[in-house]
N, C-alpha and C positions, 0 to 999 in steps of 0.2 A: 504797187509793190515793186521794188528794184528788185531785178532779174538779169541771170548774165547770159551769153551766151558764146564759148570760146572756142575757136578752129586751133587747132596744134599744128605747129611746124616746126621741122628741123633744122632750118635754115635761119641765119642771121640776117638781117635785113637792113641793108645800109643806108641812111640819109638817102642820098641820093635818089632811089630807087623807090622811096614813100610815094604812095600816091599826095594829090595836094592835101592838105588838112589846112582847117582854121586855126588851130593852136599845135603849138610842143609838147604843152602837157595842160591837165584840167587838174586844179586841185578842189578836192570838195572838204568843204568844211572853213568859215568864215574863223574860227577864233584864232586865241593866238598862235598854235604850232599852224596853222596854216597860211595866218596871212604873213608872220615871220617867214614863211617860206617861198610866200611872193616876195618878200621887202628881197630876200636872200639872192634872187633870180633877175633881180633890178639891173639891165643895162650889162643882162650875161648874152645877148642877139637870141634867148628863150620867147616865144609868144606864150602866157601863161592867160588862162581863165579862172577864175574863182567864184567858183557858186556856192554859195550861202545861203539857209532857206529863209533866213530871216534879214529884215535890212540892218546897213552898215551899222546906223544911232541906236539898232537895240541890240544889237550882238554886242557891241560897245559898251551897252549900260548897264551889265549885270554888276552885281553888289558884290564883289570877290577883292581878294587880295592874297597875294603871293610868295613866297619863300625864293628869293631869285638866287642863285650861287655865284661866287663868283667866276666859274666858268661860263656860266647863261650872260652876266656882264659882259664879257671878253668876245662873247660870237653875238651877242647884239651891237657890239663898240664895232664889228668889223663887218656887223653887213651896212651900220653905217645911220642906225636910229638911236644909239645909245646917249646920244647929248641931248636929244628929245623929252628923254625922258627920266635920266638920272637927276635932273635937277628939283622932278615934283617927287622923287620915293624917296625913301630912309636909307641910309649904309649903316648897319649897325657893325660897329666895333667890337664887340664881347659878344661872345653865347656863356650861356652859364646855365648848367645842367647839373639836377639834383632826384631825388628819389624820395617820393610824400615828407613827411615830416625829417627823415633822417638829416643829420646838420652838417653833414658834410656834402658841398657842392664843388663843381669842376669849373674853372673858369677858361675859354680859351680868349686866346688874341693874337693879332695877326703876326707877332715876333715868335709864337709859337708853330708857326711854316719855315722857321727860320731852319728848322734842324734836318730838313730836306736837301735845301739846298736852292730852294725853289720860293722865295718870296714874293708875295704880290705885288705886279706891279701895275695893275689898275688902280688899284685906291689903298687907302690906308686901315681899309672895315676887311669885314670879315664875309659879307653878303648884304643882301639887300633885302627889300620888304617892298611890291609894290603893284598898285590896284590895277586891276583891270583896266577902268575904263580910261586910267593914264597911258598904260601901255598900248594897250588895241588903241585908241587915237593916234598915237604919235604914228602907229604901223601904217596906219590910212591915209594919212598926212603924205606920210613917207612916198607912198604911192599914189599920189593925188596926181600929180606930173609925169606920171610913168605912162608911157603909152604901148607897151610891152604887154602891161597886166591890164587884165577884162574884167570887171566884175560881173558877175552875173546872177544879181539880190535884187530882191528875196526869190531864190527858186527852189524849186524841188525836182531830183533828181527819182526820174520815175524808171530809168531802164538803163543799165551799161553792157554792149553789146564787144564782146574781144573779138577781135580776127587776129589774122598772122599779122598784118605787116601798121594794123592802127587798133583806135578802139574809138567806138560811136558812143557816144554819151546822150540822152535822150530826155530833156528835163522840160518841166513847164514854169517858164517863168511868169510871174505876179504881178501887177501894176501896183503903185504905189501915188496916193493923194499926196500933190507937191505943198500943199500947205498944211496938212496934219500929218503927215507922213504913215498914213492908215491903209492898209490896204484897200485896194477900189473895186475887187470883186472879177476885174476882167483879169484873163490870163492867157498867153500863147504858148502853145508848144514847138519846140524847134531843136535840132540835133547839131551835136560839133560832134568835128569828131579830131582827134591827139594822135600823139604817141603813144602817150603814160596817163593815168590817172593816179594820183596821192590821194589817198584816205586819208585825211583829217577830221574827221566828221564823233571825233568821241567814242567812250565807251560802249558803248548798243548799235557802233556804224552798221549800220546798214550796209556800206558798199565791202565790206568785208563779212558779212552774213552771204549778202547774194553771191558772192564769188565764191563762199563754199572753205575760206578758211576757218578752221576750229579756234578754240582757244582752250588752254588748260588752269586751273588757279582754283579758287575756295573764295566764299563769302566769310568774313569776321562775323564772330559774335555780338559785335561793337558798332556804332554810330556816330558821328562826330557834328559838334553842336558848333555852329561858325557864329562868330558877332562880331560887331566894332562894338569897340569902348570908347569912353574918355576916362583919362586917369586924375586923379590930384595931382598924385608926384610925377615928376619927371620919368621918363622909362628910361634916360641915359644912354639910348641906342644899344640896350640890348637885348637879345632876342634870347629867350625864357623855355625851355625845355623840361619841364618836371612830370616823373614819372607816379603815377599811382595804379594799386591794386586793380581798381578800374579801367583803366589805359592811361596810355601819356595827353600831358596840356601841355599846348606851343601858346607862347604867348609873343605874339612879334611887332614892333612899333613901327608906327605907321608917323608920319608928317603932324602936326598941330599938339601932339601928346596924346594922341591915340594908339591903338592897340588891337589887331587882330589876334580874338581868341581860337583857336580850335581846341574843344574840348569833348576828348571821347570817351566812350562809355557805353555799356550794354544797352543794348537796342530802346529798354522799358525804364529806361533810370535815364538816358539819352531821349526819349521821348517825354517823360515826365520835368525835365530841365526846360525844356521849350515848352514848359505850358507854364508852369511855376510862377506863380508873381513874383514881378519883375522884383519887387523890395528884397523878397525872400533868395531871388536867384542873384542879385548882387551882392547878398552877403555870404552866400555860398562861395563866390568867385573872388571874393574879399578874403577868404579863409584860405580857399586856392593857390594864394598869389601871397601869403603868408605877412599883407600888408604893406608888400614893398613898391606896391603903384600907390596907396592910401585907398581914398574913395573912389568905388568906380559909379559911371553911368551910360545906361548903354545908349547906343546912338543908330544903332539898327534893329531890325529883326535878327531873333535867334532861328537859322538856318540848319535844318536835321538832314544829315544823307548818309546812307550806308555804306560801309570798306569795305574793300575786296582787293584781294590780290590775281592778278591775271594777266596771262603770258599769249598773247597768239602763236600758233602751230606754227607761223610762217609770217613774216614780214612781207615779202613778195610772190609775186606771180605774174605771169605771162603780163607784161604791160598793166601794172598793179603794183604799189608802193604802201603800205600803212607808216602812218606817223604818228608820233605823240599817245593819245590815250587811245584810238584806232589796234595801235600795237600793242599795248600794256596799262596794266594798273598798280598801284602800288598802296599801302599804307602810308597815311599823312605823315607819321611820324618821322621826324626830321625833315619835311617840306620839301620831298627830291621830285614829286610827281611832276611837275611841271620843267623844272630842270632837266628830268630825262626826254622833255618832247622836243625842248630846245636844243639838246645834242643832236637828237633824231636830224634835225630842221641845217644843222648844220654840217653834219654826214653827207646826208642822200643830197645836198647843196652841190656838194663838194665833188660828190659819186657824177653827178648828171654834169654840172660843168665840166668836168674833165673829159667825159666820155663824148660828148659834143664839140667840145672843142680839139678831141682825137677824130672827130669823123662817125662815131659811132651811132648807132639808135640807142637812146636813151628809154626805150622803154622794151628791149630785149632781154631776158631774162641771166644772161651773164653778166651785164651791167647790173641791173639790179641786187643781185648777189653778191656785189661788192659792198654794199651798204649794209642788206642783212648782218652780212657776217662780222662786220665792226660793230653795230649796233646790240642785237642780238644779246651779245655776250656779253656786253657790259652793263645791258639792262637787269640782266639776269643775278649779275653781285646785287646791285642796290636792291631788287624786290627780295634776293634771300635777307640782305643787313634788313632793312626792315622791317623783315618777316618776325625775324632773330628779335630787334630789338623790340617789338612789340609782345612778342610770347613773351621772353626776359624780363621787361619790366611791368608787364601783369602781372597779376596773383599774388596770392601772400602764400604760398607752398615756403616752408623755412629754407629748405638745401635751396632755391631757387633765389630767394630774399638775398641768400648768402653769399651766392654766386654773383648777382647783380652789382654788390655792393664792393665786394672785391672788386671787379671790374670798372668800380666810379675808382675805388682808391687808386687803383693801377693806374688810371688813365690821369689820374694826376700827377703820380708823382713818378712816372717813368718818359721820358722824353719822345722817345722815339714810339711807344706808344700812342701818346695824344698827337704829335705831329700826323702819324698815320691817320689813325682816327679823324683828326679833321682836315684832309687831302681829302678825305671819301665826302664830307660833308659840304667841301667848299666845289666839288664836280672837279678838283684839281687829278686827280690819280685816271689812269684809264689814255688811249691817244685822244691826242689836242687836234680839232681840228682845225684847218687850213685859215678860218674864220676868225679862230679863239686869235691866231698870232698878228693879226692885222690891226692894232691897236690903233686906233688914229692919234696923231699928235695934239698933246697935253699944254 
């Protein structure tokens, strides 16, 4: 069981004056808002470690797929993996959002940023659509040559120990069989010890339980049912947003003519979809889609996990950083969850190179409160907007029905409306970090 144990001090504690340590900072948690956070710290004179309890090829191979914004675009383009991996995901050009059967739908497209003032100019889409094990490769890749960053997978972190001026990290690492890549049963325990530690480690982190921060938030009524598809028709690079009584369906295209669906729904009608033969459950999702993919078939397992919305009491503490889902949770709907980790990943980047490259301890707690308090607060618009739009386009209550719809019509046909509206959706609104403007040359 990870356990903390933390001495308090008033005093700031300068570089200089650290005892020796092995690393700058230990991040835990292999996926992507963490290893993004290595690729981010590449070639900053940071010594980073990365422990992961599982190895690299399976944290890699889960079967997921993404909602990427294109703000997450622009801070991946500028830590410098972004041509890695834009050439195997989709850019879709259109969203186009509607409400169950009603026949009025909202198209956007990327001349509709125009009325900002502020047009894209990474690409000519609207976002992206793209899998895991595309993305987490290219990040690995990224850091194959890096001799800055440590891996240290598959291990488990059994004890984080704070003092005043470091923190001890206490993990037993795994042997792994070089030719099945299986674990071998032997294991050593061995301590580093940092600056800072990052929590990356997910929703149930652990290193954010033992450190004693709360969190505040609610469980949905709902579940969401994830697949890939194949379509007949073309999807046309656009990403599908349709609201029903039962919650919203994202329907968003993926490379070959396929399609990642999320499709939510009360816990027991969400559980009943995943069991449903398959015939029967492709013609449900045929009905869904109102026929505008044609025939589907599926190409995965249907995948059940529960929503929740949740905030952490505190991003930091004493030589302590949460990132990504560590910090927050969100409702799928509109596909920000992961875009919020990648802002995280490009903040506290930004917070700790500067503070390092002024002299300072990047894991004293004034520094770290530079991040909070950017981060924070802008996490906190996107989980109420999807709070909002999730109540809003449930239920069939009539005054609510009424409201929704008003709301699609407005956002069509008033400008400055939808432009708003989709600054929030494309991660454009809110400060740009230092990452987001490093575009590499085109």
């Amino acid at each position: 069981m990870v356990s903390e144990k933390l001495s308090q001090t008033d005093s700031i504690s300068q570089i200089a004056t650290l005892p020796k340590l092995d690393y700058d900072l230990v991040i835990v948690g292999g996926g992507i808002a963490g290893t993004a956070l290595a690729c981010s710290l590449k070639n900053s004179g940071l010594k980073v470690a990365l422990i992961e309890s599982q190895s690299k090829s399976v944290v890699a191979a889960r079967k997921l797929a993404y909602n990427l914004s294109l703000m997450s675009g622009r801070i991946l383009d500028g830590i410098g993996v972004w041509q890695q991996i834009l050439p195997k995901i989709t850019t879709y050009r259109q969203i186009s959002l509607s409400d169950g059967n009603y026949p009025r739908t909202v198209q956007f497209y990327p001349e509709d940023l125009a009325t900002t003032g502020k047009k894209p100019t990474l690409t000519e889409g609207l976002g992206y659509v793209g899998e895991h094990q595309v993305m987490l490769t290219a990040m690995q890749e990224f850091l194959a040559d890096c001799s800055e960053v440590t891996w240290l997978s598959p291990a488990e972190v059994l004890q984080v120990n704070y003092q005043s001026d470091f923190v001890e990290v206490e993990l037993r690492r795994k042997d792994t069989d070089k030719d099945t890549n299986n674990l071998s049963g032997e294991s050593e325990t061995l301590t580093v010890r940092s600056r800072l530690v990052v929590a990356a480690d997910g929703a149930k982190s652990r290193i954010r339980e033992a450190a004693g921060i709360g969190t505040h938030g609610w469980k949905y009524w709902q579940s969401c049912v994830a697949m890939t598809i194949k379509t007949e028709k073309s999807h046309n690079n656009i990403a599908f947003e349709r609201f029903w009584p039962s919650g919203p369906m994202g329907v968003l295209p993926l490379p070959g003519n396929r399609c990642q669906v999320v499709w939510t729904a009360p816990h027991r009608e969400a559980q009943a979809l995943q069991e449903l033969d398959a015939k029967e459950f492709l013609a449900k999702l045929e009905y869904r889609t109102a026929g505008l993919l044609g025939k589907l078939d599926l190409l995965s397992d249907r995948y059940v996990f529960p929503v929740q919305l949740m905030q952490s009491d505190h991003y930091t503490q004493h030589r302590l950083a949460l990132i990504g889902d560590a910090a927050h949770c969100c409702h799928p709907v509109g596909g920000q969850g992961l875009n919020m980790g990648i802002r995280d990943v490009a903040a506290i980047a930004e917070v700790i190179k500067t503070a390092h490259q002024q002299g300072e301890d990047i894991g004293d707690i004034g520094v770290l409160r530079r991040y909070e308090s950017w981060r924070r607060k802008e996490n906190l618009v996107i989980l109420g907007v999807t709070d909002f739009l999730d109540r809003m386009f449930s239920g069939t209550l009539l005054p609510v029905v009424a409201i929704r719809r008003l709301g699609l019509w407005g956002m069509g046909v008033v400008p400055l409306f939808k432009s708003l509206s989709l600054r929030v959706m494309t991660g454009l609104f809110g400060r740009h970090p230092r990452l987001a403007q490093m575009l590499s040359v085109k």
